[in-house]
Structures are given as structure tokens and as C-alpha cells.
N, C-alpha and C positions, 0 to 999 in steps of 0.2 A: 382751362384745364383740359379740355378735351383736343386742344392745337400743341398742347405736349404728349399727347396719350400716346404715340409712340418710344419715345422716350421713357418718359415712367414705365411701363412693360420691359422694357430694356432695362434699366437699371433695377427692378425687381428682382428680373430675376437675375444679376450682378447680386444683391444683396442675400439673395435665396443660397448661391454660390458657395459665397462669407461664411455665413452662420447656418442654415442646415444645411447644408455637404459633408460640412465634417463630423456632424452628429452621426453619420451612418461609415466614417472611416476609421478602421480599428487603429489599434499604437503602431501596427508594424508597414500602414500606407500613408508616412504623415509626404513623404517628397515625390510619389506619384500623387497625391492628392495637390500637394502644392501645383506639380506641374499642370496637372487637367483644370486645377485654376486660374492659371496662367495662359492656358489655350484658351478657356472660353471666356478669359477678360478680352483675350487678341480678338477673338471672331465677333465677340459683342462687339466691341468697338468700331472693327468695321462694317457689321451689319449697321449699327445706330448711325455712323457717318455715309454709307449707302443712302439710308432709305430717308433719313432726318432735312425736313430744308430748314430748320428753324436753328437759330444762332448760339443756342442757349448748347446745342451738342457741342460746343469746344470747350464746356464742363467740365463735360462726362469725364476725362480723366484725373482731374483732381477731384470730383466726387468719387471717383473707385478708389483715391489711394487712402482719402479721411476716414471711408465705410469701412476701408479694410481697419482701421488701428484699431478701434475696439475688438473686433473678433479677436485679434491679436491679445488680449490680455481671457479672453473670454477662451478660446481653445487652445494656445498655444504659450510661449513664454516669451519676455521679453526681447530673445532674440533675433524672433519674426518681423520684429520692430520695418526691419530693411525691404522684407517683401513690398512694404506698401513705398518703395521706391520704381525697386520692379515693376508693378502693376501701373504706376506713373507712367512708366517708358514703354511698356507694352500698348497701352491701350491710347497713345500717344502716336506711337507707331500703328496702328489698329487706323487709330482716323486717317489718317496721313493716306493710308492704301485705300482705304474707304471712301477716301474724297477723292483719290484720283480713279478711282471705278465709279464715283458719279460722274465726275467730270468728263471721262472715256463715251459712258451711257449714254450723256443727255450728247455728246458731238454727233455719236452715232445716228442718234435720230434726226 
């Protein structure tokens, strides 16, 4: 447990994202809400692919796209359905940049 505790941190607060962020977003911020969701799916992801040596982070993006479906019926309507394609490809892309800023890091040293 504790040789994923990076991870878990990371995907908390991914899941904090989900489901309380929108609790404090009125009717008329639902697509700047989307998108600041969107950025800090991108920036978690490549923080977690940064800092993670453990294998189990090439997950991480198909747990952010399952976590998001339920909020989807829970805040939204069924046409958010697609976001959790988006968040696939975002934080997909997230690791991708994440691994090659490790990969950069550890050359440099």
C-alpha cells in the first residue's frame, strides 16, 4: 500500500475533481468547468507519470475515464457520456509528456 501512495494521492484527488468540483459550480460554469477538468486530468497525469516508477501508472488513464462515468449520470446528463473519451486521450497524452520529462531527468543526471 504504501509503494502505491503516490499514486493513490494522485488519483484522489482525480476523483475529488469528478465529484466535488462540480458541487461548488453554478448552471451557467458547466464548460469552463469541464475544461479546468480537463487541464488538471492533463497535469495529473503528468505529474503521476513524472514522479511514479511503478508500472501499475499506465492505469491511470483508463481509471480516470471508468471514475468519470458515474459522475456523469450523478452531475450531468447523458451526453457527458463522451467526456470520458476525452479524459482517456488527455491523460494519455499527460503520460506520454510525463514519461518523456522522466526519461529527459534521469539522462540528465
Amino acid at each position: 500500500m504504501k509503494k502505491y501512495l503516490k499514486e493513490i494521492i494522485i488519483l484522489i484527488i482525480q476523483i475529488f475533481m469528478f465529484y466535488i468540483f462540480p458541487l461548488f459550480a453554478g448552471p451557467t460554469d458547466a464548460m469552463g468547468m469541464v475544461f479546468l477538468i480537463l487541464v488538471t486530468t492533463f497535469i495529473l497525469s503528468i505529474i503521476l507519470a513524472s514522479i511514479s516508477k511503478e508500472k501499475t501508472k499506465y492505469l491511470y488513464p483508463i481509471l480516470v475515464s471508468i471514475i468519470f462515468i458515474p459522475s456523469v449520470f450523478i452531475h450531468y446528463n447523458s451526453s457527458a457520456l463522451i467526456h470520458s473519451l476525452w479524459y482517456l486521450v488527455i491523460s494519455i497524452i499527460g503520460m506520454l509528456i510525463g514519461t518523456i520529462v522522466n526519461k529527459l531527468v534521469k539522462k540528465l543526471k
